[in-house]
C-alpha positions in Angstrom: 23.2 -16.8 11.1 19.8 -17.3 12.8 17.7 -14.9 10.8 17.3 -14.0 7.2 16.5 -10.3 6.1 14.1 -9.3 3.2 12.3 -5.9 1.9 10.4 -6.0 -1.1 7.8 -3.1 -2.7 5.4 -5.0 -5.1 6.1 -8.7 -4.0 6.4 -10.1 -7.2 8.9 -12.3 -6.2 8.9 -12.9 -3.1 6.7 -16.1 -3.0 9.2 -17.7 -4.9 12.4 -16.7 -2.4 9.9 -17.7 0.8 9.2 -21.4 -0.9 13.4 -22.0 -1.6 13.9 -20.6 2.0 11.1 -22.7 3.2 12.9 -26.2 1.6 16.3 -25.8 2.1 16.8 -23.2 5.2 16.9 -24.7 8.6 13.0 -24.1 10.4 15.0 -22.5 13.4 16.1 -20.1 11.7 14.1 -16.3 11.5 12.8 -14.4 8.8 11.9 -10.6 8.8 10.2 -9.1 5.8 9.6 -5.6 5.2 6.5 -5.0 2.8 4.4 -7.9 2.7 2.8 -10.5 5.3 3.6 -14.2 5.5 2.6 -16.4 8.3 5.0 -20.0 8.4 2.9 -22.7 10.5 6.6 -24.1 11.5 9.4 -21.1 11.6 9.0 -18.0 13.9 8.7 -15.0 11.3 8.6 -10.9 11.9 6.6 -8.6 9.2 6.3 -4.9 9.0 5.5 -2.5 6.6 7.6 -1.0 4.1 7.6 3.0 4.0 10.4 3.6 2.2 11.0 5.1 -1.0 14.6 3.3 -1.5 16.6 0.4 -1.3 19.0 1.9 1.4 15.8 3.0 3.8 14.4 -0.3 3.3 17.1 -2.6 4.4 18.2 -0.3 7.0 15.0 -0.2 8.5 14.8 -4.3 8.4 18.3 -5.1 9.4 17.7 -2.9 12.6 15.0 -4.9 13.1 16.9 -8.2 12.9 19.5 -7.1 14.7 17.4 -6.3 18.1 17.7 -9.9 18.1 20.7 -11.2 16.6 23.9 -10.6 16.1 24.5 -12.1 12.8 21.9 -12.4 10.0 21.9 -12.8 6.4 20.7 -10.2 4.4 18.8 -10.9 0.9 16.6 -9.2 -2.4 13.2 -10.6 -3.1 14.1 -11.8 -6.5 16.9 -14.6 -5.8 16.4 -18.1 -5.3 17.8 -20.1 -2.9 19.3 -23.6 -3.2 20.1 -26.3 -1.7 23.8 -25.5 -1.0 22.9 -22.0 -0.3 22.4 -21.4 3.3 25.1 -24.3 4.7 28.3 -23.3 1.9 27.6 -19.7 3.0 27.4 -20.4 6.8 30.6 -23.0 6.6 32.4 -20.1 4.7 31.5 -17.5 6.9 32.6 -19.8 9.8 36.0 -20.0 8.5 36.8 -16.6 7.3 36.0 -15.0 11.0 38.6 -16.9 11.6 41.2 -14.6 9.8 39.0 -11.3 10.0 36.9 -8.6 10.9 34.1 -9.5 8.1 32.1 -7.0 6.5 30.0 -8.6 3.6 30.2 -12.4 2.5 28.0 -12.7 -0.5 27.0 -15.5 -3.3 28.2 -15.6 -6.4 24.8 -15.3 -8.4 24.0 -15.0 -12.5 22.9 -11.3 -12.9 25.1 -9.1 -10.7 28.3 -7.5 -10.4 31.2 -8.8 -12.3 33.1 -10.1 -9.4 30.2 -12.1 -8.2 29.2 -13.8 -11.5 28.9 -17.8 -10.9 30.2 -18.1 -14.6 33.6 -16.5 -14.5 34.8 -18.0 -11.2 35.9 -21.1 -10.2 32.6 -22.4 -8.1 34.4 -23.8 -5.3 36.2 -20.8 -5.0 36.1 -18.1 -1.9 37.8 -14.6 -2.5 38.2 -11.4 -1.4 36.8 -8.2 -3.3 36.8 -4.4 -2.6 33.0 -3.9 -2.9 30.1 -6.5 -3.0 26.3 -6.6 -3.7 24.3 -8.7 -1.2 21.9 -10.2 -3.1 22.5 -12.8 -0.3 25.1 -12.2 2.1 26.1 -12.9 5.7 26.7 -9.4 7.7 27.1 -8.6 11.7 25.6 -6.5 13.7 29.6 -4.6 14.6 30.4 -4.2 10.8 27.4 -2.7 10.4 27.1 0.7 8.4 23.8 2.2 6.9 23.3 1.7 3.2 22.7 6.0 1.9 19.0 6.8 1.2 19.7 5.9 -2.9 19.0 2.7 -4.8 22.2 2.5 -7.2 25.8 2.3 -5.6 24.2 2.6 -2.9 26.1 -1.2 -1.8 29.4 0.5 -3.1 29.7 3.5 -0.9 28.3 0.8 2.2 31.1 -1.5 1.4 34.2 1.4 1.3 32.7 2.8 4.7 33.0 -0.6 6.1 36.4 -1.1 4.6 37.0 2.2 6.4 36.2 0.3 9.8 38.9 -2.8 8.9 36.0 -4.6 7.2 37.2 -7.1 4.6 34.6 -8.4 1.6 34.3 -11.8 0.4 32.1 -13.7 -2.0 31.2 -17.1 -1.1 31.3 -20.8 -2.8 27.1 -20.6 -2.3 24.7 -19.5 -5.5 21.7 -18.0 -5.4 19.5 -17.3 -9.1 18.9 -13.8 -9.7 15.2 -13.3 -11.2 16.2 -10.1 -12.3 15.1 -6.6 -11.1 11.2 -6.2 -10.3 11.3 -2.9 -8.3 13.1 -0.7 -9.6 13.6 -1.7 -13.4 16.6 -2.5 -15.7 16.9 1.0 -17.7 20.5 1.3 -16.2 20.8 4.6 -17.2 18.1 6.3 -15.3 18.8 4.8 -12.1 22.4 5.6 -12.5 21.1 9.5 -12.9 18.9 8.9 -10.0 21.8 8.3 -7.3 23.3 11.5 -8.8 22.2 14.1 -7.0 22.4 12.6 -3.2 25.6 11.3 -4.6 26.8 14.6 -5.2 26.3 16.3 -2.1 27.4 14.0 0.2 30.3 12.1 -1.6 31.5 14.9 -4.0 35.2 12.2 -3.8 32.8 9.5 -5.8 30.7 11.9 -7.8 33.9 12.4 -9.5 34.7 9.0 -10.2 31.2 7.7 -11.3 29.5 11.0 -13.1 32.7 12.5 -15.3 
């Protein structure tokens, strides 16, 4: 876990995620940003453009990138905070569960995300397994790797059950990281679930089903 993975669009938040990284993630470890230009006087960085119109493009685009030159990364939004538990309980954990598995995702419990992942109805020293996760920060490897789809919502559900597909197992983590809150692409629920619709419905007609009765 030598490298940390961002993309953001309008950098709102970013400065704040850089600053926690900064203070409480080892210096030796890399950072790659897609969409904005930082330059750290003490860690070894990696900055490119952002082109893409989705979440999925984004962070496909900048995990490739991280994994030209590493194995293992950890993945993250723009809008989370780190803390000072985050990076080691996450790395410990992950050390442990390879152990036992092929990994797909191991993410942090957070405060606005998925039910499964919310810090307040689990146990905080707690690590378990779940059938899908979001990686507001999360540990991934360059073997388990499967493209996110070209869509912002679900577009970390259908990731996760093509992973699963692989013999990928999901886990959420004893670390934390605060949410901000979504700055790209909004919180009107509703229209972004209408948005995923139509690539949804071409290409996993099984899920269209499911989600869009």
């Amino acid at each position: 876990m030598k490298a940390i993975a961002i993309a953001t669009v309008n950098n709102t938040c970013l400065p704040v995620l850089i600053k926690s990284i900064d203070q409480y993630v080892p210096k030796n470890v890399d950072i790659f940003i897609a969409g904005a230009k930082y330059e750290f006087s003490d860690r070894r960085f990696h900055c490119f453009e952002n082109n893409y119109k989705t979440f999925g493009e984004a962070y496909n685009f900048i995990i490739h990138k991280a994994f030209e030159l590493f194995e293992e990364i950890i993945v993250t939004n723009d809008d989370v905070v780190f803390n000072p538990s985050t990076y080691s309980l996450l790395k410990e954990d992950v050390e442990h569960l390879k152990k036992e598995c092929q990994l797909g995702w191991v993410v942090s419990k957070s405060d606005r995300v998925r039910g499964s992942q919310q810090f307040f109805n689990s146990p905080p020293n707690a690590v378990y397994e779940v059938p899908v996760a979001s990686p507001l920060c999360g540990y991934i490897n360059k073997t388990s790797w499967v493209d996110f789809p070209p869509i912002n919502w679900y577009s970390d559900d259908i990731q996760c059950i093509d992973m699963s597909k692989k013999g990928c197992r999901h886990f959420v983590s004893r670390s934390y990281v605060h949410h901000v809150g979504s700055a790209t692409i909004g919180t009107d629920d509703n229209k972004n679930h209408l948005e995923a619709e139509p690539w949804i419905r071409e290409n996993r007609i099984e899920l269209h089903k499911e989600w869009f009765k």
